[in-house]
N, C-alpha and C positions, 0 to 999 in steps of 0.2 A: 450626876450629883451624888457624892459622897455620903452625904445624909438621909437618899431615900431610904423607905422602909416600905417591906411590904407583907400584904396579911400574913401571918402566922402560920407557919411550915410551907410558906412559899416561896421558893428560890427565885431572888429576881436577878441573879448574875445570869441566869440563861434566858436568850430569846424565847420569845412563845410569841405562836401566831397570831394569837385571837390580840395581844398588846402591840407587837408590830403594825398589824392591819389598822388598832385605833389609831398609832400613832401616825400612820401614812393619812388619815383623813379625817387630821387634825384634833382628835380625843386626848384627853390627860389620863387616860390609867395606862400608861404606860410607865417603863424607868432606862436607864441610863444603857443597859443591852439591848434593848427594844430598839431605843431610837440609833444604836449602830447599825444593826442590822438594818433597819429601813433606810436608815440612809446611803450602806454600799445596797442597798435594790436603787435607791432614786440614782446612782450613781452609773449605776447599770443599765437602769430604764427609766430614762429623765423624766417620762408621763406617768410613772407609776402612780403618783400622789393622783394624778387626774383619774386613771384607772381604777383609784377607791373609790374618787366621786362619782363615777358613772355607774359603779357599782352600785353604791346604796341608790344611785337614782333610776336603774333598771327593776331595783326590787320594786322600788315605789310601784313604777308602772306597772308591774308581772302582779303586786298584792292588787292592788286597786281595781284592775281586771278580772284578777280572780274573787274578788269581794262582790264587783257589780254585774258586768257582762255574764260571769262564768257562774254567779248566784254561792258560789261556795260560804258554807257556812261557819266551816272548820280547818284548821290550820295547826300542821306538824313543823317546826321550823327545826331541823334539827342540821346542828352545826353552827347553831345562831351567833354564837360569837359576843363580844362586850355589849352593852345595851348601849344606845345613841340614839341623838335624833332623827324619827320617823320609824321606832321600832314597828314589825310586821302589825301588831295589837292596834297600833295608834295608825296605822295605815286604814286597817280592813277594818276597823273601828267609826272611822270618819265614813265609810260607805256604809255600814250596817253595824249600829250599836250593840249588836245581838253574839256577833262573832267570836267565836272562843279561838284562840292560842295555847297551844302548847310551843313551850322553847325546851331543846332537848340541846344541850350540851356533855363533854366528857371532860371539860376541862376543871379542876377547883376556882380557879381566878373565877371563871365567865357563870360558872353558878351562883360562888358567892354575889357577884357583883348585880348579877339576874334578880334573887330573890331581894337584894336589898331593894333595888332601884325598880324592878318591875311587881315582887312578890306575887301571892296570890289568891287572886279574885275570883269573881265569879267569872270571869271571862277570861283568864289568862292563869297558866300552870307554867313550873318550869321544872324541868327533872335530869337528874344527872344518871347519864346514859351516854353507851357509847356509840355510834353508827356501825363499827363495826363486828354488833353483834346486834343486829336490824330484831331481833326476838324479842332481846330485852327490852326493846322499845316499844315495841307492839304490845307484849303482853305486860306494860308495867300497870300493875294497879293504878296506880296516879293517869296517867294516858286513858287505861279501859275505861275510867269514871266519869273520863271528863269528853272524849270523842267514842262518838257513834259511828261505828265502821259501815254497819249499815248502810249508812249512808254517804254522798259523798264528802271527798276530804280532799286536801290541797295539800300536799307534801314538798319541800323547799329544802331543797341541797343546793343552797348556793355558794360558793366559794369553799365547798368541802371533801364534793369527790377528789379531786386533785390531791388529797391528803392521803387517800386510802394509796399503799402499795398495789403493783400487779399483783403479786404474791397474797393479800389478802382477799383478792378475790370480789372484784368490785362488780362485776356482773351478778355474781349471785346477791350481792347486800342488794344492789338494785331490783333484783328480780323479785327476791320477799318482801321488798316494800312494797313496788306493784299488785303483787299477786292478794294481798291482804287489802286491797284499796275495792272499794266497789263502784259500779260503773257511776260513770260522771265524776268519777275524782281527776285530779290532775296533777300533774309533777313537773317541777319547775327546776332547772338544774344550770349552773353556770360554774365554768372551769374552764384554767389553764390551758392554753391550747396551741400545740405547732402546729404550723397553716401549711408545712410543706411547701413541695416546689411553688407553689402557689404565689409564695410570697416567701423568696430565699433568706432575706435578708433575717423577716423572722420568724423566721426556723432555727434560722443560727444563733438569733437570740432567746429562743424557748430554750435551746439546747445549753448554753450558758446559765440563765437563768435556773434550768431546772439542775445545773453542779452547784450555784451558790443556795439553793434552797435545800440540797442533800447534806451541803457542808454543814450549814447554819441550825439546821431542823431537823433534817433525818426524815425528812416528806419532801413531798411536793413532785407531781409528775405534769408536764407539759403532751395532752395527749392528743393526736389527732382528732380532725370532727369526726371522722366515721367511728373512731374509740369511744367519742364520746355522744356521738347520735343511738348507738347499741345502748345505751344506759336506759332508752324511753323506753327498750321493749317495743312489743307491738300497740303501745299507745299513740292517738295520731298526736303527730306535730302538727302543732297549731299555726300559722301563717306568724311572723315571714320563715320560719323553721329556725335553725339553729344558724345563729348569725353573730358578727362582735355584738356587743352590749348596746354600744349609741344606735343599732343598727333596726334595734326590738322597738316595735310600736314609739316611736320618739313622739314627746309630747308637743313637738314644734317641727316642722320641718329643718333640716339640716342643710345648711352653705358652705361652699367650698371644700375639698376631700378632709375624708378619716382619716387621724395620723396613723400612720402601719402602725402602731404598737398596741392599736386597739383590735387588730387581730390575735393578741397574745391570751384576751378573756374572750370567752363566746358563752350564750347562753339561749336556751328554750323554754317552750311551756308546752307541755303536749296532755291529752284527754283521755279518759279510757272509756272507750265505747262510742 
């Protein structure tokens, strides 16, 4: 549309993830680059649009578990992405009104659009930080004030490791998030994934996928699960382990097979201690 506009010193001729990702599951902050790019991905990977839904309905279940079963009181969401319905706060909210949020993003769009739409309460912060400087997140005054490391925490990298390069060193960002976590925390992680010989066909489509996500964005890695089982550290994985998304604690039982393309997202929740 010729006439969008968007906030101030925000370039909206260039894709951005956090606007593509609203636009695949069906959000309006998006504009007119957003929705090209999403649609050469649906073009590429026809379930992609499904692939968002299962997304935000795996968090549902991975928050709601970690609010009730796993007793967690506290929650680092960092990589949160646009707000939408069923944010992490309104998840682990509805299990324990008590629950505090923090949303950690680097982007200006998803902060502005964070504090307007979510701001901040007594139970919910958001702070502009980047993951891959895992310190400034830990030590940010706004974080210290408001989680107790002491105690445990639930940390949620979902749909953002995939963003960090090799070259940035994605083990280490993982390993100081862990190591600063105290027992009974948890980390919840879902990302991009080639399934190898496993499933040839996508492999070949991770490998595709992960040229038009380098062309488009200058991110995006499609990483093996053992690449991406290393990220828990010596946390245990929690049952069924690191599996596609429809695959995690499904809230219904599942008829007739998983389309292959839902081997492209996998995701865990593993425990320290």
């Amino acid at each position: 549309m010729p006439d969008e506009q968007g906030p101030p010193g925000i370039d909206i001729s260039k894709p951005n993830v956090a606007r593509v990702y609203d636009y695949q599951i069906g959000g309006k902050d998006n504009f007119a680059a957003d929705r090209e790019v999403g649609d050469q991905i649906m073009r590429l990977v026809p379930e992609s649009r499904e692939q968002g839904r299962e997304h935000r309905a795996f968090l549902r279940r991975v928050v709601r578990y970690l609010a009730g079963e796993a007793g967690i009181r506290q929650f680092i969401d960092i990589g949160s992405g646009l707000p939408t319905q069923g944010n992490v706060h309104e998840i682990a909210q509805q299990v324990n009104p008590a629950a505090r949020v923090v949303y950690v993003d680097n982007d200006p769009v998803v902060v502005r659009h964070s504090q307007a739409l979510i701001g901040t309460t007594s139970t919910t912060r958001v702070v502009a930080a980047d993951l891959r400087s895992p310190w400034a997140i830990l030590g940010s005054a706004e974080v210290r004030e408001f989680i107790d490391f002491d105690r445990p925490v639930a940390v949620l990298l979902l749909a953002i490791m995939h963003h960090v390069a090799d070259k940035e060193d994605p083990d280490a960002i993982t390993g100081t998030l862990r190591d600063a976590l105290a027992p009974g925390s948890h980390l919840a992680i879902s990302h991009f994934c080639n399934p190898g010989a496993a499933h040839p066909e996508q492999a070949a489509l991770a490998v595709a996928s992960e040229k038009l996500f380098s062309e488009r964005f200058g991110t995006g890695r499609w990483r093996t699960p053992e690449e991406i089982t290393a990220y828990f550290g010596d946390f245990r994985l929690l049952e069924p382990g690191l599996v596609p998304l429809p695959q995690w604690r499904p809230d219904v039982t599942q008829s007739g097979a998983m389309p292959g393309a839902a081997h492209q997202i996998v995701g865990g929740v593993a425990r320290k201690g």
